[in-house]
C-alpha positions in Angstrom: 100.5 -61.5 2.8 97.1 -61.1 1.4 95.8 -57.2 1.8 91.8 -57.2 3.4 89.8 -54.2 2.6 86.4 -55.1 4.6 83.5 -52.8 3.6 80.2 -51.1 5.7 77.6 -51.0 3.7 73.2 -50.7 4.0 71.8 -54.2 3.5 69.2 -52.5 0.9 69.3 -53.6 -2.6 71.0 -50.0 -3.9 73.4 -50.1 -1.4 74.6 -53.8 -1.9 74.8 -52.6 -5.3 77.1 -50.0 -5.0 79.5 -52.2 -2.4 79.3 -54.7 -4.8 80.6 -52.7 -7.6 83.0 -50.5 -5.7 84.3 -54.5 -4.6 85.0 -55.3 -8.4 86.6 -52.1 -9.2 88.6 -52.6 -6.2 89.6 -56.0 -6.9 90.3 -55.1 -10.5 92.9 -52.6 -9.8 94.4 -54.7 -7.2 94.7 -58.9 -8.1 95.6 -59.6 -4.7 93.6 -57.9 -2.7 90.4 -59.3 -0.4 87.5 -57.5 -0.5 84.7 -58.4 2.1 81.5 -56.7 2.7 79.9 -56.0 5.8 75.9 -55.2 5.2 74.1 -53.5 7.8 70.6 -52.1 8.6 70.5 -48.5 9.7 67.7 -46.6 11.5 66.7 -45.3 8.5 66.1 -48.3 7.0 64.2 -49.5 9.6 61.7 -46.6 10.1 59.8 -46.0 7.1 56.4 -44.1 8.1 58.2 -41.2 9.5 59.9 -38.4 6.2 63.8 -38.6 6.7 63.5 -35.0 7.5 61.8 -35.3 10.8 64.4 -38.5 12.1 67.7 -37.1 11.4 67.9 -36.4 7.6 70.1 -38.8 5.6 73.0 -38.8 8.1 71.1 -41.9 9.2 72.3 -43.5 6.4 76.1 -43.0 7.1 76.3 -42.8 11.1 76.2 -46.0 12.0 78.6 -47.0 8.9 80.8 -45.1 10.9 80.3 -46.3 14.4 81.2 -49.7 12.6 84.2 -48.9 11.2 84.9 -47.2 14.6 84.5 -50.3 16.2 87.0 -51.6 14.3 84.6 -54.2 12.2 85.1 -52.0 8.8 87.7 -50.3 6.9 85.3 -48.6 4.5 82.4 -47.6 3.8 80.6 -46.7 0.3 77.9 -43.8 0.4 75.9 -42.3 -2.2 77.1 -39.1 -2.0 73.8 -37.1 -1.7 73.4 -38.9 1.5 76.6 -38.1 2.9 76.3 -34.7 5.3 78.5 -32.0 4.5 81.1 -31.7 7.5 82.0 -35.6 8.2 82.9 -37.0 12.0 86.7 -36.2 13.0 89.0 -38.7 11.8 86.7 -39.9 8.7 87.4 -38.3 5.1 86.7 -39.1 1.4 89.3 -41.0 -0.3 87.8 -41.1 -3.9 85.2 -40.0 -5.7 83.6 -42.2 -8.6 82.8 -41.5 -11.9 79.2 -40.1 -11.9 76.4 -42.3 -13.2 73.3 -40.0 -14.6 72.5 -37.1 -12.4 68.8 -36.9 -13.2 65.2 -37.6 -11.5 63.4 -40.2 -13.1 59.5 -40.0 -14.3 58.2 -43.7 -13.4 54.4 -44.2 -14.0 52.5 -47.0 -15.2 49.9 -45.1 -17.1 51.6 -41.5 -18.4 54.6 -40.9 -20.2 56.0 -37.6 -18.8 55.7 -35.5 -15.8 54.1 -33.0 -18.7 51.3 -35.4 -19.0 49.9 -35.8 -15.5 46.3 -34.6 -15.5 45.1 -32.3 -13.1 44.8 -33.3 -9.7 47.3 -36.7 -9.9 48.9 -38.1 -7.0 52.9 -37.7 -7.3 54.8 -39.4 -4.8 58.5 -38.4 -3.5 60.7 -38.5 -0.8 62.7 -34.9 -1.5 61.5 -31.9 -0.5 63.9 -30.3 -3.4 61.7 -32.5 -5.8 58.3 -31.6 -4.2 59.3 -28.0 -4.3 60.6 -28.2 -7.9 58.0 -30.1 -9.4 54.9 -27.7 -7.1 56.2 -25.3 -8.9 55.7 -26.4 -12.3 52.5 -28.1 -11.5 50.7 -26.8 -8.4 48.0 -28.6 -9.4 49.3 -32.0 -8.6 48.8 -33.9 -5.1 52.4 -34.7 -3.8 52.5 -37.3 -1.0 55.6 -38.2 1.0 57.1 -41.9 -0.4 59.7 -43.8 1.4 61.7 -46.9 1.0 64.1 -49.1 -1.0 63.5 -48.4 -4.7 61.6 -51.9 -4.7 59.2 -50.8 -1.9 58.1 -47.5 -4.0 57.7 -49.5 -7.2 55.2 -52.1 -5.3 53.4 -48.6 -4.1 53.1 -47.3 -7.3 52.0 -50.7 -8.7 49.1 -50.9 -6.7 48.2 -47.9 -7.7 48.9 -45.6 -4.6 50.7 -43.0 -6.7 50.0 -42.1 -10.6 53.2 -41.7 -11.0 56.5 -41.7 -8.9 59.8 -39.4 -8.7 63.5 -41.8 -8.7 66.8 -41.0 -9.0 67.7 -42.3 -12.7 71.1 -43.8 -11.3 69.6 -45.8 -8.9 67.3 -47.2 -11.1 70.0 -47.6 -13.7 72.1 -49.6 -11.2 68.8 -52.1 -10.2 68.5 -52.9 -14.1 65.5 -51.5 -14.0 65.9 -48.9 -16.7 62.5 -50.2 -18.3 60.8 -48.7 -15.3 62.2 -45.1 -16.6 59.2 -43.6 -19.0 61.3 -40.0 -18.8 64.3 -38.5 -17.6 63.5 -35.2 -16.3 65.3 -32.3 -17.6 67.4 -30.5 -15.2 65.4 -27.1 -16.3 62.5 -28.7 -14.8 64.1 -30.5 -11.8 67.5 -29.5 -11.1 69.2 -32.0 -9.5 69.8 -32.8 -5.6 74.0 -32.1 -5.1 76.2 -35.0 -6.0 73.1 -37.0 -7.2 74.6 -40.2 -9.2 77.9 -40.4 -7.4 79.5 -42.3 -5.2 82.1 -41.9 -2.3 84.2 -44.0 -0.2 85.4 -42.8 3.7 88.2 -44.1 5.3 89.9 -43.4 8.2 91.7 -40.2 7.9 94.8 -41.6 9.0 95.1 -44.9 7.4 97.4 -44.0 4.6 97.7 -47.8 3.4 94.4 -47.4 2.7 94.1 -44.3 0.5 96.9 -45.4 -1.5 94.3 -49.1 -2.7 91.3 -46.7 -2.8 92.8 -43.8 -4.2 92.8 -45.3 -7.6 89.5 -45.5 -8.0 89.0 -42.1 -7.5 88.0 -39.9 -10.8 89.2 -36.4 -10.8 86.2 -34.9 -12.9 83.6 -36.4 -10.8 85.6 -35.2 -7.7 85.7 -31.8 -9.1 82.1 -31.5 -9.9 81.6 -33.1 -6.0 84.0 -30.2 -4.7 82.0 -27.8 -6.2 78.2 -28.3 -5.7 79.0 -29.9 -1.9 80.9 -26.2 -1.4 77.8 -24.4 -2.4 75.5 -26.7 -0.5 78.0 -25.9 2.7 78.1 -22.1 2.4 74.4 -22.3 2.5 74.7 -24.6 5.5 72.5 -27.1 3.9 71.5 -30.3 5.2 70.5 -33.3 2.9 67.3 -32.9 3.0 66.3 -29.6 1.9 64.7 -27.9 -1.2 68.5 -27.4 -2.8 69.3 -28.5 -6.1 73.0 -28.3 -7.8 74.6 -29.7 -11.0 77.7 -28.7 -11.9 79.4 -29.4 -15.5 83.2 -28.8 -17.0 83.4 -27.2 -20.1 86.7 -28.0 -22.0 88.4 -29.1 -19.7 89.3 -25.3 -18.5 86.0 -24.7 -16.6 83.0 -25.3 -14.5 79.6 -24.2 -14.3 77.8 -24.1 -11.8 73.7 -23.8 -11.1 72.2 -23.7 -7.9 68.2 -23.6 -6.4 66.9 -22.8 -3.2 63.2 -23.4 -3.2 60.0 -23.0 -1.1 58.5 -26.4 0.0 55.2 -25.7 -1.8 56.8 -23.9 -4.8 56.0 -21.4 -4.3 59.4 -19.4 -4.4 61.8 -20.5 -6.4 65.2 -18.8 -6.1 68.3 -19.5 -9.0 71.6 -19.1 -9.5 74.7 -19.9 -11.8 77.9 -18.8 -12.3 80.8 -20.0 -14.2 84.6 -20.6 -12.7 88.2 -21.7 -13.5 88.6 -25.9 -12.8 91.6 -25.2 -10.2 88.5 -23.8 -7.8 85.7 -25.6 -7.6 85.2 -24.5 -3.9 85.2 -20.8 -4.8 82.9 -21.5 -7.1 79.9 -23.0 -5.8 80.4 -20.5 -2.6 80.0 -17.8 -5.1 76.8 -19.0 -6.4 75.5 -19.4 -2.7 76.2 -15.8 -1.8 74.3 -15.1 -4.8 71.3 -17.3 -3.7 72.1 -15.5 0.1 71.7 -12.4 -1.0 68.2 -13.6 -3.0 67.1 -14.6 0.2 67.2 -18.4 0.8 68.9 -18.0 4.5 64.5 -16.9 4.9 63.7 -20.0 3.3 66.5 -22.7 4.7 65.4 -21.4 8.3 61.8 -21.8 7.9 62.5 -25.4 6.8 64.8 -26.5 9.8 62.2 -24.6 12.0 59.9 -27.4 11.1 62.5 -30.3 10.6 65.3 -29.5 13.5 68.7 -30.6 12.3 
């Protein structure tokens, strides 16, 4: 008997993307498997004048995923992993973790060719407060305005000329084929990236071990170690998704993993950093060390002025 795998996913043009792939992948390790999508719109799809931070965060984006597959529609569902919160529902985990596509943020202007090269005074748009914060801090001088929507909806916005330039993650971009749009990728000294930014996850049922054993093998054990390690710092510093955090770790031969962290100020104003280095058998240690570093800084003062003003 043929095997069904039937997948939640967004109906937005990223997130068909990335059920699409994870559907080919899936049907190329298994021949006689059936894979059928399931495309949804969630809340935050649907409201789009209102920053993610003031509606929920990105667990918008994943809740009613879940309440589909509770209802026993999906079997599946495929996240971006910077969207997915840090403690998931009972009865849900993560059953692989995908090779990560680039990390970085994306310069996308029509008219300059770096973030560098802004003038004084230029309109910036973004939807993260860890990019706002970042890039405030480089640049105080620039306007940032809030930016929301698919990736095609913030093109047409900076087409008609509401931003001079724009701030995308390069994966998503990369996975439109519309790498033409990318004038820079901005370095992670600059920007450091949000935590898992350029990977994907799939979440199962906790109990359905047949399963984890189709979706297990997609799962890449580099990827899922980097994942481990910057989510576990993002979780000791009981971080939501939308908040000024940056991560990106990296293994170094094959024995190791390094970790930096950033806690930030929304305006820039104070920037806190942190790295640290660890052995590849723990990746949780790790990134919980670099967050008690960035506790002790101070970023519990900053974290709770942020969720004073965007309740969790």
């Amino acid at each position: 008997m043929k095997k069904t795998i039937r997948i939640a996913t967004r109906k937005s043009p990223l997130a068909m993307w990335q059920a699409e792939f994870v559907k080919t992948e899936l049907m190329r390790t298994h021949k006689d498997l059936e894979v059928i999508l399931l495309p949804m719109l969630t809340k935050g799809d649907k409201i789009l004048d209102v920053p993610l931070a003031k509606i929920g965060g990105k667990g918008l984006f994943t809740k009613e995923l879940e309440e589909r597959m509770l209802a026993g529609e999906a079997d599946i569902a495929v996240h971006s992993m910077k969207d997915v919160p840090m403690k998931l529902p009972n009865g849900f985990a993560l059953g692989a973790i995908l090779e990560r596509h680039s990390p970085s943020d994306a310069f996308v202007s029509n008219n300059f060719t770096c973030f560098e090269s802004l003038p004084q005074g230029s309109v910036l748009g973004t939807s993260s407060l860890r990019r706002k914060a970042q890039l405030m801090a480089k640049r105080p001088d620039l306007i940032v305005k809030d930016l929301r929507g698919n990736v095609g909806t913030r093109l047409a916005k900076l087409d008609a000329g509401e931003y001079d330039a724009i701030i995308l993650a390069t994966s998503g971009l990369q996975r439109l084929g519309l790498d033409e749009r990318i004038r820079h990728e901005i370095d992670i000294d600059i920007c450091l990236p949000a935590v898992t930014q350029g990977t994907l996850g799939i979440e199962y049922f906790s109990d359905d071990k047949n399963t984890l054993e189709i979706i297990k093998e997609l799962n890449h054990p580099e990827s899922e170690i980097r994942t481990k390690t910057e989510r576990a710092m993002n979780n000791h510093l009981e971080g939501g998704c939308q908040v000024p955090i940056g991560a990106f770790a990296e293994i170094i031969n094959n024995k190791q993993i390094k970790l930096m962290g950033l806690v930030a100020e929304l305006d820039g104003s104070i920037v806190l950093t942190s790295q640290s280095t660890g052995l590849i058998d723990f990746p949780e240690e790790l990134g919980i060390k670099v967050a008690q570093d960035l506790l002790a800084q101070g970023a519990s003062k900053i974290l709770d002025k942020v969720y004073n003003s965007n309740p969790r």
